[in-house]
NUPAMI-352516 format. One record per atom (N, C-alpha, C, O): residue number from 1; z, y, x; residue in one letter. Coordinates in steps of 0.05 Angstrom, whole numbers. Layout:
# residues N
+-----+--------+--------+--------+----+
|   i |      w |      v |      u | aa |
+-----+--------+--------+--------+----+
| NUM |      Z |      Y |      X |  A |
...
+-----+--------+--------+--------+----+
***
This chain:
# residues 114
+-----+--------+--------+--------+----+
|   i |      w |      v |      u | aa |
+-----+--------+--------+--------+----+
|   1 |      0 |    -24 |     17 |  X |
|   1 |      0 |      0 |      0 |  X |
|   1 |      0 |     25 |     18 |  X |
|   1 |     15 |     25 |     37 |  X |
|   2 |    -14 |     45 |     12 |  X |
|   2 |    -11 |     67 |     21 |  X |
|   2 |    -16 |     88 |      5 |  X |
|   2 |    -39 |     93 |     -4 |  X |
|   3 |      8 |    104 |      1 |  X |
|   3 |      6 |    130 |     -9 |  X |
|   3 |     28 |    159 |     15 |  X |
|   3 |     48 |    160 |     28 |  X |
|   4 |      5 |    177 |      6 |  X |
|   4 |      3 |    211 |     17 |  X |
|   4 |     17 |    226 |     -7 |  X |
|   4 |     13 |    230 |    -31 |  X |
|   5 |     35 |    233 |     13 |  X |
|   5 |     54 |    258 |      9 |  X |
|   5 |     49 |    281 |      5 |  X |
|   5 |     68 |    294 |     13 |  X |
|   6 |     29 |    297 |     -4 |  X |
|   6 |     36 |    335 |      8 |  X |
|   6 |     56 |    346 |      7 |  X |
|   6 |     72 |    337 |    -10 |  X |
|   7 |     64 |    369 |     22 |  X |
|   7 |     85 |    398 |     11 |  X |
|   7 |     78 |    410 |     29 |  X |
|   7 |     62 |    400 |     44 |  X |
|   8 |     86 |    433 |     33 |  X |
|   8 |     79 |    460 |     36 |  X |
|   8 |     58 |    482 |     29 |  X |
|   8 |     51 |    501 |     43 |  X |
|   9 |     51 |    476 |     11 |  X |
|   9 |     33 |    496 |     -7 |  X |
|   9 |     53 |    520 |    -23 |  X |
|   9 |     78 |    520 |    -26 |  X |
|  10 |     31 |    541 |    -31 |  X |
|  10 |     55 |    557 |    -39 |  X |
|  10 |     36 |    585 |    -47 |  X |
|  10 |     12 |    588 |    -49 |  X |
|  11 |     57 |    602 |    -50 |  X |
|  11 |     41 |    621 |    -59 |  X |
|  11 |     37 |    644 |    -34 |  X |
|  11 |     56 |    641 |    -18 |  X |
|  12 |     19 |    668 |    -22 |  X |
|  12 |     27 |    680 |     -2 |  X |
|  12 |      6 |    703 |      5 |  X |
|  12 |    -16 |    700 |     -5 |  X |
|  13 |      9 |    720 |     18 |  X |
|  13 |     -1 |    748 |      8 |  X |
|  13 |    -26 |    738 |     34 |  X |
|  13 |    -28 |    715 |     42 |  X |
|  14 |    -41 |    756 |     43 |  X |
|  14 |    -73 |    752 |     51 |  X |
|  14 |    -60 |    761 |     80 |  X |
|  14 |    -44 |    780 |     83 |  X |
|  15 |    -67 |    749 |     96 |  X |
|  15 |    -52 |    752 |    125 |  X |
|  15 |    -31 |    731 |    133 |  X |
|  15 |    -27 |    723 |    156 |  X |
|  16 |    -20 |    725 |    114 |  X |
|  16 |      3 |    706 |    117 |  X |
|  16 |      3 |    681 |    131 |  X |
|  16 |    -20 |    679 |    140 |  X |
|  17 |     16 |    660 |    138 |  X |
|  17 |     18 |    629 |    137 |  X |
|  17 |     28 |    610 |    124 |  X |
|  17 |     48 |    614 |    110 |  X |
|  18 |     16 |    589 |    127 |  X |
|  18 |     31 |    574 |    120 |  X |
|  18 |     24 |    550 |    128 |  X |
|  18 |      0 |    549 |    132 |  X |
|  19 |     42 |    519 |    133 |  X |
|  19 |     38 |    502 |    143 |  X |
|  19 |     40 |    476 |    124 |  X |
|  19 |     63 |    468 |    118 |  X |
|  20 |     24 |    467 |    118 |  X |
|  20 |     22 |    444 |    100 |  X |
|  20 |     23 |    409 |    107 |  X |
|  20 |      3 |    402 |    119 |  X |
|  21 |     38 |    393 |    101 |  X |
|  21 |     51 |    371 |    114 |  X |
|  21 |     35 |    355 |     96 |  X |
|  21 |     24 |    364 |     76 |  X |
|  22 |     33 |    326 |    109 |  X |
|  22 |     22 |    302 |     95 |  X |
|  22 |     43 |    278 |    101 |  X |
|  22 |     49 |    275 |    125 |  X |
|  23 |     50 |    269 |     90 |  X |
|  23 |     69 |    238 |    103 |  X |
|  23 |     53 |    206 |     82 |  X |
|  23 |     49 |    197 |     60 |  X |
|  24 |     51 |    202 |    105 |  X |
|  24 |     36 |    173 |    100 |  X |
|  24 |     53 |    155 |     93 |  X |
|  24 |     63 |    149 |    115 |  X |
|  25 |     66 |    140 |     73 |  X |
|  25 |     73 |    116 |     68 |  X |
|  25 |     58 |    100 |     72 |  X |
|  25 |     40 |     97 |     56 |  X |
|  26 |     58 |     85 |     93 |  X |
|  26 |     38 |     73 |    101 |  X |
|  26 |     46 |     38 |    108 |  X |
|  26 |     47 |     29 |    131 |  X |
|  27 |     50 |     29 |     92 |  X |
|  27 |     63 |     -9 |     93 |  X |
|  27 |     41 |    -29 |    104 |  X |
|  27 |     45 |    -48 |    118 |  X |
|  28 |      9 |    -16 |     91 |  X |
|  28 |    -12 |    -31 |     98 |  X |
|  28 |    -31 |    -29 |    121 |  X |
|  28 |    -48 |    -46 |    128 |  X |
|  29 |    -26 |      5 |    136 |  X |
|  29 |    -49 |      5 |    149 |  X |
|  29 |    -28 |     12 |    174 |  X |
|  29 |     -4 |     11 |    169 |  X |
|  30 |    -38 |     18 |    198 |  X |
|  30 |    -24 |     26 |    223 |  X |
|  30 |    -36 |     60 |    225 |  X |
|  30 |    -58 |     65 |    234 |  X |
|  31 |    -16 |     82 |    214 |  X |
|  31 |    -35 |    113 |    220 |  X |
|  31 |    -45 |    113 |    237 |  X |
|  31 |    -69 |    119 |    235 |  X |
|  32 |    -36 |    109 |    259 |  X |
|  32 |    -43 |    120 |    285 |  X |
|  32 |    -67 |    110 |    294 |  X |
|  32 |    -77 |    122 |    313 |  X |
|  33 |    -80 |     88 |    283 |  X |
|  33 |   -119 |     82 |    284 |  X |
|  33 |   -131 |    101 |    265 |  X |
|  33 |   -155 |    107 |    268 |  X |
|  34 |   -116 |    112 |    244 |  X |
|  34 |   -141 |    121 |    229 |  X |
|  34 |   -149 |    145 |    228 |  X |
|  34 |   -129 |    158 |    221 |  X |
|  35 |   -167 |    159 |    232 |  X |
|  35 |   -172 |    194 |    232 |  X |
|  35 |   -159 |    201 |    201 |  X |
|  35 |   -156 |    187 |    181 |  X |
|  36 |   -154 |    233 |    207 |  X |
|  36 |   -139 |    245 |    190 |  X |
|  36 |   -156 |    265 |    181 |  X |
|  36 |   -172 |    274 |    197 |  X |
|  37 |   -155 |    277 |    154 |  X |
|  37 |   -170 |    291 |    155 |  X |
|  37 |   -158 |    312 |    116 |  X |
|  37 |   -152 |    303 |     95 |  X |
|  38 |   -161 |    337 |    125 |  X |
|  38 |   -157 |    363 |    108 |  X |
|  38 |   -177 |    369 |     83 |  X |
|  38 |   -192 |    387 |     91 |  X |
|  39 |   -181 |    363 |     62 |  X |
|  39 |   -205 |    378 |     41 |  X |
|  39 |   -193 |    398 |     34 |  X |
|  39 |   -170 |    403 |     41 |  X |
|  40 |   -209 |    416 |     18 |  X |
|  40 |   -198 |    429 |     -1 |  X |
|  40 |   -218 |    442 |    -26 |  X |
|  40 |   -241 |    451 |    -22 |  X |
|  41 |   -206 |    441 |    -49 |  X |
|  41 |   -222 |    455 |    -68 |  X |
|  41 |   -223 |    461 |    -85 |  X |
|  41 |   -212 |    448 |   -102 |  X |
|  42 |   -240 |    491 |    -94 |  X |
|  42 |   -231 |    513 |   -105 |  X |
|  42 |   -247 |    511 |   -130 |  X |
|  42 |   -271 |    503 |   -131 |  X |
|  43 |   -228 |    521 |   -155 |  X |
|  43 |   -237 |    525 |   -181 |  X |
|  43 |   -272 |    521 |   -178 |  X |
|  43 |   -287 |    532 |   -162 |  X |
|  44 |   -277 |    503 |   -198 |  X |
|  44 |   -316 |    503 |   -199 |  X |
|  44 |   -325 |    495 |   -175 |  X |
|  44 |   -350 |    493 |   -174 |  X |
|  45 |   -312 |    488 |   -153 |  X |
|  45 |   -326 |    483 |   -131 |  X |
|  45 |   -325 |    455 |   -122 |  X |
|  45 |   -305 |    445 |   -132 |  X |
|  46 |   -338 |    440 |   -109 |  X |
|  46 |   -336 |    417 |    -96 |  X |
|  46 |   -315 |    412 |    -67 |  X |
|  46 |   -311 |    428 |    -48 |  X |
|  47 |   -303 |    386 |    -71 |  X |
|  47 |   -289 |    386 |    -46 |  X |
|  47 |   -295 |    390 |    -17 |  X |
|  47 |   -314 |    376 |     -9 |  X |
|  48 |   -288 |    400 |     -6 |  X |
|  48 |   -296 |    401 |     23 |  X |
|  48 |   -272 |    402 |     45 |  X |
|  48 |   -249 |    410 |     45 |  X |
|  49 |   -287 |    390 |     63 |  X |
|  49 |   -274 |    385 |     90 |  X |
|  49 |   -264 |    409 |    102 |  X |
|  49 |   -282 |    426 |    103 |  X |
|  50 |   -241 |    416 |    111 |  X |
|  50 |   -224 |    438 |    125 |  X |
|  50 |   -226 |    433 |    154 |  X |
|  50 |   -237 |    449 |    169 |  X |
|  51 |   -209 |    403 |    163 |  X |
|  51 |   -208 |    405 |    183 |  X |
|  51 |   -207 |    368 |    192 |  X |
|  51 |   -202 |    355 |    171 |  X |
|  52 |   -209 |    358 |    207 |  X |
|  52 |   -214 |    331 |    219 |  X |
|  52 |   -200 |    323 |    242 |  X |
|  52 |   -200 |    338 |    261 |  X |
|  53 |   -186 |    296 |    243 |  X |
|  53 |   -165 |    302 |    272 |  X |
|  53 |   -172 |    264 |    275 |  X |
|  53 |   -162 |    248 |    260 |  X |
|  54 |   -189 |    257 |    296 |  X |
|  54 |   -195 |    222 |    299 |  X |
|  54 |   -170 |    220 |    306 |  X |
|  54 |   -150 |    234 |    310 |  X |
|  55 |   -180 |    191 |    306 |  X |
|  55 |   -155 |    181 |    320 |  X |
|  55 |   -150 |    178 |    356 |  X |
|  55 |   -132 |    171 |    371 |  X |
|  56 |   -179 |    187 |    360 |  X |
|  56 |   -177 |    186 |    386 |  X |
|  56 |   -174 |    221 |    391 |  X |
|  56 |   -189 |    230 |    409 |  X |
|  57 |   -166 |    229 |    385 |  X |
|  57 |   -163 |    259 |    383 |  X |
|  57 |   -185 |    278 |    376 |  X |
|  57 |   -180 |    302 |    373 |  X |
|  58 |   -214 |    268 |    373 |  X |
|  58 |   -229 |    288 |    363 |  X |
|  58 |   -226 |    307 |    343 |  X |
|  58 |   -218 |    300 |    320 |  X |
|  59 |   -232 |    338 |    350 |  X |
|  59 |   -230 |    355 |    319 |  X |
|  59 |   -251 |    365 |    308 |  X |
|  59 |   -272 |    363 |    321 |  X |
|  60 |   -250 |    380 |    283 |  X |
|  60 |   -272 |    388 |    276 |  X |
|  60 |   -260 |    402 |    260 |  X |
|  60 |   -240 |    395 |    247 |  X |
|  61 |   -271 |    427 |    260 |  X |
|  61 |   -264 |    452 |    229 |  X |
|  61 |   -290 |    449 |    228 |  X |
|  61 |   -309 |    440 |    241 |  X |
|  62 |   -286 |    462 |    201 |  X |
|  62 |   -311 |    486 |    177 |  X |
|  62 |   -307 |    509 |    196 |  X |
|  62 |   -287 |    511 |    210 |  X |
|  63 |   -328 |    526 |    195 |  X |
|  63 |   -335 |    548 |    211 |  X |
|  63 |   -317 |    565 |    193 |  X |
|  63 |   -305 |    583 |    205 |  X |
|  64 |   -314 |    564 |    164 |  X |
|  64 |   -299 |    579 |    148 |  X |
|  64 |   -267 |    589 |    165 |  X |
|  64 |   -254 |    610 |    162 |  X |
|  65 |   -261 |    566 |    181 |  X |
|  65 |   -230 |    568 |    183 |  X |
|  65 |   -224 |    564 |    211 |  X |
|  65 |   -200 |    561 |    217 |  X |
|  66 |   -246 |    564 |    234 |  X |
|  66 |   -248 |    567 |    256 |  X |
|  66 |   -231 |    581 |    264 |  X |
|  66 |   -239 |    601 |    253 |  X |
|  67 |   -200 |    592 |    280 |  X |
|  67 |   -188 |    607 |    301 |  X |
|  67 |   -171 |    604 |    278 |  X |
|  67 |   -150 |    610 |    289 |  X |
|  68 |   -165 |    600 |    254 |  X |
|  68 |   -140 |    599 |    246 |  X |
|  68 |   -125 |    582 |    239 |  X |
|  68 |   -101 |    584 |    236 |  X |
|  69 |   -140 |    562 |    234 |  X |
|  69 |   -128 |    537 |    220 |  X |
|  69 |   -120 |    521 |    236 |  X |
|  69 |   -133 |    528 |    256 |  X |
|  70 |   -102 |    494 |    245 |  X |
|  70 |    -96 |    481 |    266 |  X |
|  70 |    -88 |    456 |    253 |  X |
|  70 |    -65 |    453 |    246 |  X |
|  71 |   -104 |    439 |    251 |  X |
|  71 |    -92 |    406 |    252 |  X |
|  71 |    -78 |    387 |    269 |  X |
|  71 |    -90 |    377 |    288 |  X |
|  72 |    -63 |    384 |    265 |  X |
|  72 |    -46 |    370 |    281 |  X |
|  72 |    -36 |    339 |    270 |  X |
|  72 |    -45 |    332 |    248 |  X |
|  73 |    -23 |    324 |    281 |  X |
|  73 |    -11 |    299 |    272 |  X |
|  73 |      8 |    296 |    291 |  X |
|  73 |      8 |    307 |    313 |  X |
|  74 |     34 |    272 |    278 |  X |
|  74 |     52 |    256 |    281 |  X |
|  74 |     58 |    233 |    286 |  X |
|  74 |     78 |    224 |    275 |  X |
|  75 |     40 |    214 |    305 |  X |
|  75 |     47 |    186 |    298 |  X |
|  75 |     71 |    175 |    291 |  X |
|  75 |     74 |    157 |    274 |  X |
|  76 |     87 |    185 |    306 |  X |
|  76 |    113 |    175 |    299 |  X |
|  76 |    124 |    182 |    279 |  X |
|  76 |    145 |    172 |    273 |  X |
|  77 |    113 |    199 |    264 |  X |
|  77 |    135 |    207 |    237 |  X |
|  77 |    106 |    199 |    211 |  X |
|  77 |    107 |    210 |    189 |  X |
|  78 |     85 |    180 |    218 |  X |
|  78 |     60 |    177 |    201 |  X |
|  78 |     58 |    211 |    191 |  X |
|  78 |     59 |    215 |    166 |  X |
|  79 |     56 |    223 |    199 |  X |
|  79 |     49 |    251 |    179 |  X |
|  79 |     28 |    272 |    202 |  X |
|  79 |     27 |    270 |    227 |  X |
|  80 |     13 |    291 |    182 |  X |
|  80 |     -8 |    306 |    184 |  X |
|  80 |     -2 |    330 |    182 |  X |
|  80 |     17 |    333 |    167 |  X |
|  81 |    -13 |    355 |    195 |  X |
|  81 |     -4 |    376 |    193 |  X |
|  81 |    -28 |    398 |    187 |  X |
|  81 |    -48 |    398 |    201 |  X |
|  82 |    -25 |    414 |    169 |  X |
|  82 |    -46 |    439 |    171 |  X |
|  82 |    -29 |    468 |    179 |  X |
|  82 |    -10 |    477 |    166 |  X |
|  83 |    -36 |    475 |    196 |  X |
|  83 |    -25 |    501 |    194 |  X |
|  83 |    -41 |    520 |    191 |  X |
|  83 |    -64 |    515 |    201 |  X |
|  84 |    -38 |    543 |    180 |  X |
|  84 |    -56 |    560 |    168 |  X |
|  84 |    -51 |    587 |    163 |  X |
|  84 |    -41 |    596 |    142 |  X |
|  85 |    -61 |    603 |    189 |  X |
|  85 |    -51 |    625 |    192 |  X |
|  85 |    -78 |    650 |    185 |  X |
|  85 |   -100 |    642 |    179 |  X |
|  86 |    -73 |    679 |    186 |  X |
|  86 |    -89 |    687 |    179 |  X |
|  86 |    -97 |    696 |    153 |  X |
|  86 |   -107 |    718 |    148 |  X |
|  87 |    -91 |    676 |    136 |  X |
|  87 |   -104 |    675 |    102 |  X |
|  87 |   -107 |    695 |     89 |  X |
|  87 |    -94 |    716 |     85 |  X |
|  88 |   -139 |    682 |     79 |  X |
|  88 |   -145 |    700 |     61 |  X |
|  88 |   -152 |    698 |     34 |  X |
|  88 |   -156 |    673 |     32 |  X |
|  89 |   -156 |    705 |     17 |  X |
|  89 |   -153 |    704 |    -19 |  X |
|  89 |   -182 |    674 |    -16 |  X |
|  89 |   -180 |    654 |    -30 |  X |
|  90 |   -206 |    679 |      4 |  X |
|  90 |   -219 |    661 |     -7 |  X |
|  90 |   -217 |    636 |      5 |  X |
|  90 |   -236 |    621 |      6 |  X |
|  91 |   -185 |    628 |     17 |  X |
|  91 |   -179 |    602 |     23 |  X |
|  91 |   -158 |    593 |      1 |  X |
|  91 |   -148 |    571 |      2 |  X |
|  92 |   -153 |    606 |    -15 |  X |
|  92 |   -145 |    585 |    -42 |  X |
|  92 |   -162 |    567 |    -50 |  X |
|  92 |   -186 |    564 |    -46 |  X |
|  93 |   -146 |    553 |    -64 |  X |
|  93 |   -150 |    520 |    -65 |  X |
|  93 |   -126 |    501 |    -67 |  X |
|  93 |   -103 |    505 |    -60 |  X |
|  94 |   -138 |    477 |    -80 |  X |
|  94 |   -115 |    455 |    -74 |  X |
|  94 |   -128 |    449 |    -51 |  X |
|  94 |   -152 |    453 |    -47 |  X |
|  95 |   -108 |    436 |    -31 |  X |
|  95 |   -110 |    427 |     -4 |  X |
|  95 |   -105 |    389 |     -6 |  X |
|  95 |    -83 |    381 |    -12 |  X |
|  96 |   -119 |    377 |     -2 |  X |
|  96 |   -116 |    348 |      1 |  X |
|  96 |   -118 |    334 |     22 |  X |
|  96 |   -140 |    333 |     34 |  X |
|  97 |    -96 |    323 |     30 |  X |
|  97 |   -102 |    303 |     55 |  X |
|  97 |   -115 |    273 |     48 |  X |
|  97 |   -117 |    261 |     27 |  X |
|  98 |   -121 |    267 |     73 |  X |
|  98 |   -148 |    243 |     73 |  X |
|  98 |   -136 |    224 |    102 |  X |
|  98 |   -131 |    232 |    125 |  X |
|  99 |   -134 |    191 |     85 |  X |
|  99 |   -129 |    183 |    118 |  X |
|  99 |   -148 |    161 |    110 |  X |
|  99 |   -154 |    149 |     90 |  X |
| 100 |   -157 |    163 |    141 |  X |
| 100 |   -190 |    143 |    138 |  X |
| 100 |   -209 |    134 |    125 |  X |
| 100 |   -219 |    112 |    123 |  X |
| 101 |   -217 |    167 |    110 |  X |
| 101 |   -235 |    169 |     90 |  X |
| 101 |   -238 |    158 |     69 |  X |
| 101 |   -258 |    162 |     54 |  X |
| 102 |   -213 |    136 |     62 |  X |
| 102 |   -207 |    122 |     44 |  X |
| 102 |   -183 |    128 |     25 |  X |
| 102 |   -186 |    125 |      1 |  X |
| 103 |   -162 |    134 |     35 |  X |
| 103 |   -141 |    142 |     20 |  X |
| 103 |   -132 |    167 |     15 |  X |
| 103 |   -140 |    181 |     34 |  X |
| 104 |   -116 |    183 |     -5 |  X |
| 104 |   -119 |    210 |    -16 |  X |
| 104 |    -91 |    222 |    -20 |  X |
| 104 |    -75 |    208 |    -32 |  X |
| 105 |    -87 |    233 |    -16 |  X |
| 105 |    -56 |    251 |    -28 |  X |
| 105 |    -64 |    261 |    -60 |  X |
| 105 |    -84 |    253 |    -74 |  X |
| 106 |    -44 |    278 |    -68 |  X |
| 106 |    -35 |    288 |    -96 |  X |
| 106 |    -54 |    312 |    -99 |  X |
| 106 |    -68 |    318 |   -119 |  X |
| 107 |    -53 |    329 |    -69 |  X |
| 107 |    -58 |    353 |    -65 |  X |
| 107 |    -41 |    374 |    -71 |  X |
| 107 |    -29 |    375 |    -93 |  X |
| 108 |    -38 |    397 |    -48 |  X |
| 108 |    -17 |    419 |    -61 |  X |
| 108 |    -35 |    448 |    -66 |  X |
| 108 |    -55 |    454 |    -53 |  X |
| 109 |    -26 |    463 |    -84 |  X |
| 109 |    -46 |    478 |    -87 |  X |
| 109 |    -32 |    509 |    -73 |  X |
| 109 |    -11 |    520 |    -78 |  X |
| 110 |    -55 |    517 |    -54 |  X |
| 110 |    -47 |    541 |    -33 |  X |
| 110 |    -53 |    563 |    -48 |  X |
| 110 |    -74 |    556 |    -58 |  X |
| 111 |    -48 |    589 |    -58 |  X |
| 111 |    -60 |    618 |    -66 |  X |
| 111 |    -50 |    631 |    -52 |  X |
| 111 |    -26 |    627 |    -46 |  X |
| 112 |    -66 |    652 |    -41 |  X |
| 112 |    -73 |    674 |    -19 |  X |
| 112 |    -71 |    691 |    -41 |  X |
| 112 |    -80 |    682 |    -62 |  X |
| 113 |    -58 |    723 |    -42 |  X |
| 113 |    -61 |    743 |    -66 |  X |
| 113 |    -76 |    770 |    -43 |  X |
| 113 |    -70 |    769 |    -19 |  X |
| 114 |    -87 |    784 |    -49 |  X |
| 114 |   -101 |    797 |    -43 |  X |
| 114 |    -83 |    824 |    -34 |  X |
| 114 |    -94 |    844 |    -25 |  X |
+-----+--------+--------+--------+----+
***
């Protein structure tokens, strides 16, 4: 079985941060093989990829969130990290974590106010 945790979503003015957690209950798979990975998405819009962390350490942002956003992980604690500094009104969204393109979190939903 595996189920994803979010928290740290929240509400927060345009400039602000904030850092958003994932925790893997993870009984069936081993985290630490599987890449990790950030969506997010906004009213009417389709999901999309934020940010990407392999398991061999490769990353990848959206050009959208380049120099501010920072993915990180925990093997030891199975959990995922977004941090997300900077923000601005058009990075609202629910935020969803992804481990090995197969399994999904709840999602927490981020608003940026202008």
């Amino acid at each position: 079985q595996v189920q994803l945790v979010e928290s740290g979503g929240g509400l927060v003015q345009a400039g602000g941060s904030l850092n958003l957690s994932c925790v893997c209950e993870c009984s069936d798979i081993t985290f630490r093989d599987w890449g990790v990975e950030w969506f997010r998405q906004a009213p009417g819009e389709k999901r999309k990829s934020v940010a990407r962390l392999g398991a061999l350490g490769t990353l990848k942002y959206a050009d959208s969130v380049k120099g501010r956003f920072t993915i990180s992980r925990d093997n030891n604690k199975d959990t995922v990290f977004l941090q997300m500094n900077a923000l601005k009104p058009e990075d609202t969204a629910v935020y969803y974590c992804n481990v090995g393109a197969q399994f999904w979190g709840q999602g927490t939903q981020v608003t940026v106010s202008s």
